[in-house]
Each structure stands twice: as structure tokens, then as C-alpha cells.
MDAnalysis code that builds the backbone (N, CA, C; Angstrom):
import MDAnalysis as mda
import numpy as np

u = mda.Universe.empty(441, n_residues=147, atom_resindex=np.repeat(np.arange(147), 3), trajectory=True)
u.add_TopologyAttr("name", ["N", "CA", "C"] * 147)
u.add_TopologyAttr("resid", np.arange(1, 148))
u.add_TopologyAttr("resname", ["UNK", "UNK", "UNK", "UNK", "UNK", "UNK", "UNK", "UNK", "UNK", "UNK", "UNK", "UNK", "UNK", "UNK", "UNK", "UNK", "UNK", "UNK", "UNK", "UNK", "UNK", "UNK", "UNK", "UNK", "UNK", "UNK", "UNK", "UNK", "UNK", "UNK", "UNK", "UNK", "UNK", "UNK", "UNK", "UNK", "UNK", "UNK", "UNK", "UNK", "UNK", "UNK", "UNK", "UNK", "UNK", "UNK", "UNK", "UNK", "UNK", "UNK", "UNK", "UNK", "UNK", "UNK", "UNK", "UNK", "UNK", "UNK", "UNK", "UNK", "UNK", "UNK", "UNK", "UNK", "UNK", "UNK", "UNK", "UNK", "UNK", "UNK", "UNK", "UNK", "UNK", "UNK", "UNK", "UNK", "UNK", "UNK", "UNK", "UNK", "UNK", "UNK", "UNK", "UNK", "UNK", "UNK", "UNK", "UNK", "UNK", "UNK", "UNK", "UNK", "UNK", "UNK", "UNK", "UNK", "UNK", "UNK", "UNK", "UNK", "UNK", "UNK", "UNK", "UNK", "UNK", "UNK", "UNK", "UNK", "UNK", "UNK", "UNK", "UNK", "UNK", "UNK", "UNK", "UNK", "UNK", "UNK", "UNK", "UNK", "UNK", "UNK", "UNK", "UNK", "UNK", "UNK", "UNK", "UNK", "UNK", "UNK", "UNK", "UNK", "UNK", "UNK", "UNK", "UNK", "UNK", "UNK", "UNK", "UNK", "UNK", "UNK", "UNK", "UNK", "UNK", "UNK", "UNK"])
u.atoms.positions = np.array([
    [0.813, -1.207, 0.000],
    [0.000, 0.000, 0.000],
    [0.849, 1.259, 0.000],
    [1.745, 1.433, 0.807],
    [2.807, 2.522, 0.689],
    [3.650, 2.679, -0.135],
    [3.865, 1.735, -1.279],
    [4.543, 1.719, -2.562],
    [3.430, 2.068, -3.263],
    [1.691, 2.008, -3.873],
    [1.265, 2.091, -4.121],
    [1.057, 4.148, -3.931],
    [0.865, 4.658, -2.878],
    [1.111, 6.308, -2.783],
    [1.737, 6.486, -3.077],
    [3.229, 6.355, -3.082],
    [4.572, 6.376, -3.362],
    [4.250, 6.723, -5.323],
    [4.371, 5.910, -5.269],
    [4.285, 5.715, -6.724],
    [2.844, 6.336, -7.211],
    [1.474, 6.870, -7.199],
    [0.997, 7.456, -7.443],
    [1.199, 9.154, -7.105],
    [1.897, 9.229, -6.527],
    [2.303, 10.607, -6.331],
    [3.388, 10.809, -7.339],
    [3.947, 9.943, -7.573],
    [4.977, 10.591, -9.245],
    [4.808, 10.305, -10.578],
    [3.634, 9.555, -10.297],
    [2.624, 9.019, -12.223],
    [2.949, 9.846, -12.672],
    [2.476, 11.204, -12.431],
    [2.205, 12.323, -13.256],
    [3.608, 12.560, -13.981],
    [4.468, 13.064, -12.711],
    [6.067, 13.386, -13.586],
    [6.517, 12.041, -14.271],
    [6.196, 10.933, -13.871],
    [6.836, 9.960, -14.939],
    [6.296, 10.352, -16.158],
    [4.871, 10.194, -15.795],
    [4.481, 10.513, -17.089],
    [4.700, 11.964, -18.454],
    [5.569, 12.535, -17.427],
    [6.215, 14.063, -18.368],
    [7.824, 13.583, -18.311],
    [7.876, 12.239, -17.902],
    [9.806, 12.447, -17.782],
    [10.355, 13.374, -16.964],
    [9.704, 13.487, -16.121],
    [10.393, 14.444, -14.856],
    [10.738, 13.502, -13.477],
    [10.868, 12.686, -13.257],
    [11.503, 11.669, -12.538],
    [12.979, 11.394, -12.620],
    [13.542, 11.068, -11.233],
    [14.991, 11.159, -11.633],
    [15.179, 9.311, -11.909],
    [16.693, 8.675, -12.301],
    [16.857, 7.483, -12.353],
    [16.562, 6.782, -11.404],
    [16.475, 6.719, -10.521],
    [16.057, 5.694, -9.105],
    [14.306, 5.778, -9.147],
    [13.606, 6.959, -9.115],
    [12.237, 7.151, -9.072],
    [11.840, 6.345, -9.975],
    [12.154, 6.605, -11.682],
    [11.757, 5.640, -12.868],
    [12.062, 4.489, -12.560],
    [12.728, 3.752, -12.289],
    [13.277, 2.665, -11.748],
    [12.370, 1.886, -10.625],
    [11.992, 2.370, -9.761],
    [10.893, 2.054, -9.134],
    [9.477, 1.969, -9.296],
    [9.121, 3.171, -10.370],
    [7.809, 3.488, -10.712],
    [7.807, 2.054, -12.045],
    [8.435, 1.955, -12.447],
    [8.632, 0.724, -13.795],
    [8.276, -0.600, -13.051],
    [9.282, -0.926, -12.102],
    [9.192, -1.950, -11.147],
    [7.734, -2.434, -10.812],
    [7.037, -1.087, -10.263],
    [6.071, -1.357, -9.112],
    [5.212, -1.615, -10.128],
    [5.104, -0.855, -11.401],
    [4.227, -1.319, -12.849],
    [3.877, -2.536, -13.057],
    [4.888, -3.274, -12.913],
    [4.868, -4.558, -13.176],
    [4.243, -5.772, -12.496],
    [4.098, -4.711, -11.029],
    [3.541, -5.977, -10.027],
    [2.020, -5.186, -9.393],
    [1.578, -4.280, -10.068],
    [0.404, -3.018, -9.496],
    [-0.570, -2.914, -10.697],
    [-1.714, -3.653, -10.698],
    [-2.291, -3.190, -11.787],
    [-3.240, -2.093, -11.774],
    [-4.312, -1.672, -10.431],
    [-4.497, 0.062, -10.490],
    [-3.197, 0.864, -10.647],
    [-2.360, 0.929, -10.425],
    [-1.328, 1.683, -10.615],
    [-1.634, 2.019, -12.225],
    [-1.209, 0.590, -12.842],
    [-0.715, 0.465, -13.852],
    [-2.417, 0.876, -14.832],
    [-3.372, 0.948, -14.339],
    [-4.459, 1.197, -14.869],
    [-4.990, 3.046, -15.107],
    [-4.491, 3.041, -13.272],
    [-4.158, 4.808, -13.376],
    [-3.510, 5.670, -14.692],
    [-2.033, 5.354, -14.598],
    [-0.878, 5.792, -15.575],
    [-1.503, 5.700, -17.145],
    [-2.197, 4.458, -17.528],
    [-3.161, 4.592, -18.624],
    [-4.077, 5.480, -18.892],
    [-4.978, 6.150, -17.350],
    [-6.090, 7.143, -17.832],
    [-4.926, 8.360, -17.574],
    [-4.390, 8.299, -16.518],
    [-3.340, 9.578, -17.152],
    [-2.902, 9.996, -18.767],
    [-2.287, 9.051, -19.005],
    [-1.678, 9.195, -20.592],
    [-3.099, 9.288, -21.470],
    [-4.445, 8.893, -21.450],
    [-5.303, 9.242, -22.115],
    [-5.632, 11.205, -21.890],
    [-5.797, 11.269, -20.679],
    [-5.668, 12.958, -20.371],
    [-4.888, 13.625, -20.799],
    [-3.695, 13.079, -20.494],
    [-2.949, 14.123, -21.335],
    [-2.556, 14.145, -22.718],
    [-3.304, 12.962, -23.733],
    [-3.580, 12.927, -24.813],
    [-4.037, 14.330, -25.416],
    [-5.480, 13.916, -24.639],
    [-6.527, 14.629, -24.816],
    [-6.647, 16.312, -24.494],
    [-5.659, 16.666, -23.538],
    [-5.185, 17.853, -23.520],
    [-4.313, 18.589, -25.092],
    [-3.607, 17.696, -25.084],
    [-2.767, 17.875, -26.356],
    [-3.389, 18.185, -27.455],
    [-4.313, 17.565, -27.771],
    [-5.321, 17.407, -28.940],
    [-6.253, 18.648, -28.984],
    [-6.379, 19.234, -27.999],
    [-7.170, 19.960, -27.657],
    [-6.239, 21.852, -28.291],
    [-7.350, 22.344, -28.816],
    [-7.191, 23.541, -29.787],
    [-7.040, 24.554, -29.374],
    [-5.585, 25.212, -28.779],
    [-5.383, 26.595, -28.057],
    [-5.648, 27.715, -28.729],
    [-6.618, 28.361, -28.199],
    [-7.174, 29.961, -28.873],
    [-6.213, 30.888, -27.841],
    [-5.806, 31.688, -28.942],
    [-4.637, 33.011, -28.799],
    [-5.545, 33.407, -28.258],
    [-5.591, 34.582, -27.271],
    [-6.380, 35.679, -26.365],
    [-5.881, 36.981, -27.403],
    [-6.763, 37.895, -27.498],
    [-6.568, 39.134, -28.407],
    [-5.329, 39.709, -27.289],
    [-4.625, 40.753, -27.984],
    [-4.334, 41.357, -27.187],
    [-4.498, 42.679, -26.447],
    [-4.134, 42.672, -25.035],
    [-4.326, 43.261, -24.166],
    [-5.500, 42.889, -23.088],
    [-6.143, 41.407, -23.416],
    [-7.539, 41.176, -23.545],
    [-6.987, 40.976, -21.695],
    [-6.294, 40.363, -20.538],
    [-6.238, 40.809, -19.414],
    [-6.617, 42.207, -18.882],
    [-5.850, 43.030, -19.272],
    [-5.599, 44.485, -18.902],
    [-7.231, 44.996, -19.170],
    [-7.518, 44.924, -20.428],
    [-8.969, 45.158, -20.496],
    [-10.154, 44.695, -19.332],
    [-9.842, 43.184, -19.489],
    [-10.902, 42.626, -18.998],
    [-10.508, 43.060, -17.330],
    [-9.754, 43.648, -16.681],
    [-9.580, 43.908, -15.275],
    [-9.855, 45.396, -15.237],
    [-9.835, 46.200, -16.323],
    [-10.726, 47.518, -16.187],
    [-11.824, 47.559, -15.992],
    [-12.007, 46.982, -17.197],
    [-13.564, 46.853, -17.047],
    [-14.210, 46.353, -16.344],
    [-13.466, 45.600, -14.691],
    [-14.181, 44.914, -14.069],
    [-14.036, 46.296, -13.129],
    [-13.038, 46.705, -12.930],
    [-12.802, 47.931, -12.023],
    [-14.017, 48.818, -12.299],
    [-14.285, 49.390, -13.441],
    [-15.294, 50.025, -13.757],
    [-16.264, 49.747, -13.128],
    [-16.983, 48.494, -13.301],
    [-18.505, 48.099, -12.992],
    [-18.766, 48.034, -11.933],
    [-17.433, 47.707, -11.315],
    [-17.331, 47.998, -9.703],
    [-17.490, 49.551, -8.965],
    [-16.774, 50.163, -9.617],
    [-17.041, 51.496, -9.636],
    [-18.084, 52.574, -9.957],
    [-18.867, 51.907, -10.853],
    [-20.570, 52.375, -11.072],
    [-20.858, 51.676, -10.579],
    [-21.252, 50.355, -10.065],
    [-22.163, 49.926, -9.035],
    [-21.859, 50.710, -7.400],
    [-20.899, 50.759, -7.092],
    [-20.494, 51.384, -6.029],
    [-21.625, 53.080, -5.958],
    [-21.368, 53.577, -7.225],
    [-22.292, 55.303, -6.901],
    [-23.833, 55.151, -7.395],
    [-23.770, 54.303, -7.994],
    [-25.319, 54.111, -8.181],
    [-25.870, 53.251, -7.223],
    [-25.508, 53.110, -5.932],
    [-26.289, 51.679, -5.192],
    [-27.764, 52.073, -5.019],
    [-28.793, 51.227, -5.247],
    [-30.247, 51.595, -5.568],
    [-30.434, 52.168, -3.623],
    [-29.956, 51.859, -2.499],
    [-30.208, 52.113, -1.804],
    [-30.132, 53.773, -1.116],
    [-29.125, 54.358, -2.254],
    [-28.595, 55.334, -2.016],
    [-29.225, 56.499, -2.724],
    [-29.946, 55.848, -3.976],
    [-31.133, 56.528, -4.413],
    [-32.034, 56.730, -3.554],
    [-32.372, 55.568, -3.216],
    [-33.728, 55.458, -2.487],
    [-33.563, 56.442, -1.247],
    [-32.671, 56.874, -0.771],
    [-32.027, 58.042, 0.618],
    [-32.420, 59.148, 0.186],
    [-32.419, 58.954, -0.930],
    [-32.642, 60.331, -1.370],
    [-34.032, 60.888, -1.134],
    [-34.539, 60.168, -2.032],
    [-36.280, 60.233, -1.906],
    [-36.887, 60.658, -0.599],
    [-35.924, 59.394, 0.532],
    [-36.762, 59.664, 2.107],
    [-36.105, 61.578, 2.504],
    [-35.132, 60.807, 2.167],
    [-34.273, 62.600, 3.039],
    [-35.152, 63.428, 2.566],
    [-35.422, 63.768, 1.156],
    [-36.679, 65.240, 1.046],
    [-37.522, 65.045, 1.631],
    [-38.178, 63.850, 2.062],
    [-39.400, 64.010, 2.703],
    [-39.237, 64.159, 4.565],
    [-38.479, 63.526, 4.578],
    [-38.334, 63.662, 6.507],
    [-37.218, 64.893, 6.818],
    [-36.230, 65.309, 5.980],
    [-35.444, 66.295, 6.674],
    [-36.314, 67.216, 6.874],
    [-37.321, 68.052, 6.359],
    [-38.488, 69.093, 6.963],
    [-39.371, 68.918, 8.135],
    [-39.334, 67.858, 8.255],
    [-39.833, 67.289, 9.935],
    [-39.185, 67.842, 10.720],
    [-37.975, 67.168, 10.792],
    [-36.651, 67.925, 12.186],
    [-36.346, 69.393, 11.922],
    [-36.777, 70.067, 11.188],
    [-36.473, 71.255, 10.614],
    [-37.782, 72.321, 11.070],
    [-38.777, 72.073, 10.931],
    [-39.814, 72.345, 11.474],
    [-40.089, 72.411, 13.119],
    [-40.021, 71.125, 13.597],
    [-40.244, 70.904, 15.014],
    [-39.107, 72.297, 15.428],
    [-37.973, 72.214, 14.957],
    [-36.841, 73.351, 15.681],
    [-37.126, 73.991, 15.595],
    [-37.892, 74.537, 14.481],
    [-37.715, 76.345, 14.214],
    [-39.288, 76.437, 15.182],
    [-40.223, 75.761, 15.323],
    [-41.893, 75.551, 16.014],
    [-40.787, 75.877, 18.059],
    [-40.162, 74.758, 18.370],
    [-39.741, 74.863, 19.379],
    [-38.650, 76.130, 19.665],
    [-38.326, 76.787, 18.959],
    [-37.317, 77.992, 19.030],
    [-38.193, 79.374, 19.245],
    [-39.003, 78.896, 18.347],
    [-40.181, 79.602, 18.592],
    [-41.134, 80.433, 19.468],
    [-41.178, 79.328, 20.391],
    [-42.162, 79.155, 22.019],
    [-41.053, 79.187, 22.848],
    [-39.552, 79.323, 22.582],
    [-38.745, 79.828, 23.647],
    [-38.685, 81.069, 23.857],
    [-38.745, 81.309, 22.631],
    [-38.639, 82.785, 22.365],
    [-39.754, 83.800, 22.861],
    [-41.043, 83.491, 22.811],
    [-42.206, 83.901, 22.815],
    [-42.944, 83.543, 24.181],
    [-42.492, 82.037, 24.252],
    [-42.794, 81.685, 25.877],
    [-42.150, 82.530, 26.877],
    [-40.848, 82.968, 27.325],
    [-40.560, 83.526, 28.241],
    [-40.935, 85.119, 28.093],
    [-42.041, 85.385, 28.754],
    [-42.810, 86.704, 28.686],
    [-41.964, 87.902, 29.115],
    [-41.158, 87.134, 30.142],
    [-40.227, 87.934, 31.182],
    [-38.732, 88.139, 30.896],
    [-38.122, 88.635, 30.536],
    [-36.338, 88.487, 30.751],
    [-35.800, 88.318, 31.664],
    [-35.033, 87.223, 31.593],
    [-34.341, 86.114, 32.442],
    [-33.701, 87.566, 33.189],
    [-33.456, 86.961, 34.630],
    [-32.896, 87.734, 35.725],
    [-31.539, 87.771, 35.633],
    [-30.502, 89.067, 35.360],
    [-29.359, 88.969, 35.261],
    [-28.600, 88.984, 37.043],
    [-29.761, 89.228, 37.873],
    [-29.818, 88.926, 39.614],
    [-29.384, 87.589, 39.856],
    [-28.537, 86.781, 40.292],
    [-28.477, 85.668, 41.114],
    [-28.552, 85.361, 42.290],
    [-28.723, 84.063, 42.816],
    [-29.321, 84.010, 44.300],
    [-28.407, 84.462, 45.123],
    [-26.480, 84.245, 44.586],
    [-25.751, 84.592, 45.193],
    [-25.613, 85.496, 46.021],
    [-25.890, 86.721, 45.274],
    [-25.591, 88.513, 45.184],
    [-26.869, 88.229, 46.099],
    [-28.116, 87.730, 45.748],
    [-29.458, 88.246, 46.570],
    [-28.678, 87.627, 47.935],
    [-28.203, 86.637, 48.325],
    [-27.929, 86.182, 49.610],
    [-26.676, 87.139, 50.263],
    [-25.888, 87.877, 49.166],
    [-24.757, 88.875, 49.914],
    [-25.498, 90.028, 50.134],
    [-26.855, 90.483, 49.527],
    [-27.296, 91.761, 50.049],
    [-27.685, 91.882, 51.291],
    [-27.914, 90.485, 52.135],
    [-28.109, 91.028, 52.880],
    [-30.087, 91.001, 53.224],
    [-30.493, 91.135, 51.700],
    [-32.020, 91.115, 52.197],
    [-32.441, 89.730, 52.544],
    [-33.739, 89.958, 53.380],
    [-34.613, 88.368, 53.523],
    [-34.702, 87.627, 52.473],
    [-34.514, 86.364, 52.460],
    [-34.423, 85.668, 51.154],
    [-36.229, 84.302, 51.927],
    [-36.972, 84.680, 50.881],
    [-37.965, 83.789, 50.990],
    [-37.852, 82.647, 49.471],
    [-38.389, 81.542, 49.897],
    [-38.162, 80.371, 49.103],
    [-39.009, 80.529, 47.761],
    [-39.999, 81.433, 47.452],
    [-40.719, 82.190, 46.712],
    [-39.565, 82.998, 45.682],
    [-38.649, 83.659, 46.112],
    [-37.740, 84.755, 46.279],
    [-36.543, 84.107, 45.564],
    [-36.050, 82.866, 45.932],
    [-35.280, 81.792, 45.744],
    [-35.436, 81.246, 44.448],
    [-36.822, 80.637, 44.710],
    [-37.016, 79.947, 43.224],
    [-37.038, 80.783, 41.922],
    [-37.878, 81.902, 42.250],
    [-37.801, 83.091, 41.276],
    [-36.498, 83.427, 40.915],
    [-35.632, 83.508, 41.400],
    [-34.075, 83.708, 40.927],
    [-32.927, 82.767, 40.843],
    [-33.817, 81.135, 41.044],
    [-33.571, 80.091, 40.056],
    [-33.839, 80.187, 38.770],
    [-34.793, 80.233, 38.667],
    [-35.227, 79.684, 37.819],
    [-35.401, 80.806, 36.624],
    [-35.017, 82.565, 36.834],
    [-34.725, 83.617, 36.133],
    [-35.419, 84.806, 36.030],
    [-36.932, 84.295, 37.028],
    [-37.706, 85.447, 36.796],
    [-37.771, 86.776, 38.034],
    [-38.055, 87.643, 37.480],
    [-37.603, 88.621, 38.229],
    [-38.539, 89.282, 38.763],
    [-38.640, 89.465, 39.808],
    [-39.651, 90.125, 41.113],
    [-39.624, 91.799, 40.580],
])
């Protein structure tokens, strides 16, 4: 069995004459006493008949270089056209005026909501003057409005 791997692992180069004298020598040998072997080496030599026989078409030239542009390319328009990136588009006109709206609606009622101008007074200064500080008094100059 281990002459049998042995020797199917160098069919091939026997079969191109790439074996050195001792390898041929053995692979001949084992021929003689191996008949899958010797059945193998037969459909080998039919393959590589049949390779031989077989009709090599010249490639035009440059036809690599081309054919790897042009793959670059398609890669490269599929990349800016992705249908998903269209489709962003479509939503973005319709929802960016949402968030755009609500802000300028809420900027709005800040503006308009505080009736009063915020107290440039802090509780600090009210607690260094010195006057009574009531929790009324307190919150009002938390929170900005002015007495």
C-alpha cells in the first residue's frame, strides 16, 4: 500500500519524464507488479492525450488588462449608483423638513414663551445683600424670573 502512494504521487512526472533514475526505476518496477497503478498511468496518458489534442485559442491582445478595467469600472458604477442610495434620497426630502420644522416651532415658544427676561440677579448677590431671602424669592431667581 505505501509503494502504491509512493508511486501514485509521481505518475504524473513519470508521465512528463520528470523523474529522476532511481524514481523511474521504481515506478517501472512497481508497474509490473500493481495493476491500479498500472491502470491509473493509462487514464493519465489518455488525459494528457486529450489535452494535447485539444485547440489553443490566442487571447486578443491586451484582452487581461482590459478585462480587469472593465471589471474595475462596474465595480465602480455599481459602487455610486447603489439603488439604496437613491432610495435616501427620496426619504431625506421628505423627513429632513420634519426635524427642521419641530426646531424652528420649538425655538419659537422659547422665544415667545418667556414673557419675562431672564434675571441677570443671582441668588448669590441676593444672599450677599443682605435682604430676607424667601423660598418664593429663591425659586424666582432660580429659575430667572424677576420680582
Amino acid at each position: 500500500m505505501k509503494e502504491c502512494e509512493k508511486a501514485r504521487k509521481m505518475l504524473c512526472r513519470y508521465l512528463d519524464s520528470e523523474t529522476n533514475v532511481a524514481d523511474t526505476a521504481f515506478i517501472q518496477e512497481h508497474l509490473k507488479t500493481c495493476s491500479l497503478c498500472e491502470k491509473e498511468l493509462a487514464e493519465l496518458s489518455q488525459v494528457k492525450v486529450l489535452i494535447e489534442k485539444k485547440e489553443r485559442k490566442a487571447l486578443p491582445e491586451n484582452y487581461l488588462l482590459n478585462r480587469v478595467r472593465g471589471e474595475i469600472a462596474s465595480r465602480h458604477y455599481r459602487r455610486e449608483k447603489l439603488p439604496w442610495v437613491v432610495g435616501l434620497g427620496i426619504i431625506s426630502r421628505r423627513l429632513i423638513p420634519v426635524p427642521v420644522t419641530v426646531i424652528i416651532v420649538a425655538m419659537v415658544f422659547l422665544l415667545l414663551g418667556s414673557g419675562k427676561p431672564a434675571s441677570s440677579y443671582s441668588l448669590e448677590e441676593h444672599l450677599l445683600s443682605g435682604e430676607q431671602t424667601t423660598t418664593e424669592t429663591a425659586l424666582g431667581l432660580i429659575l430667572g424670573v424677576q420680582n
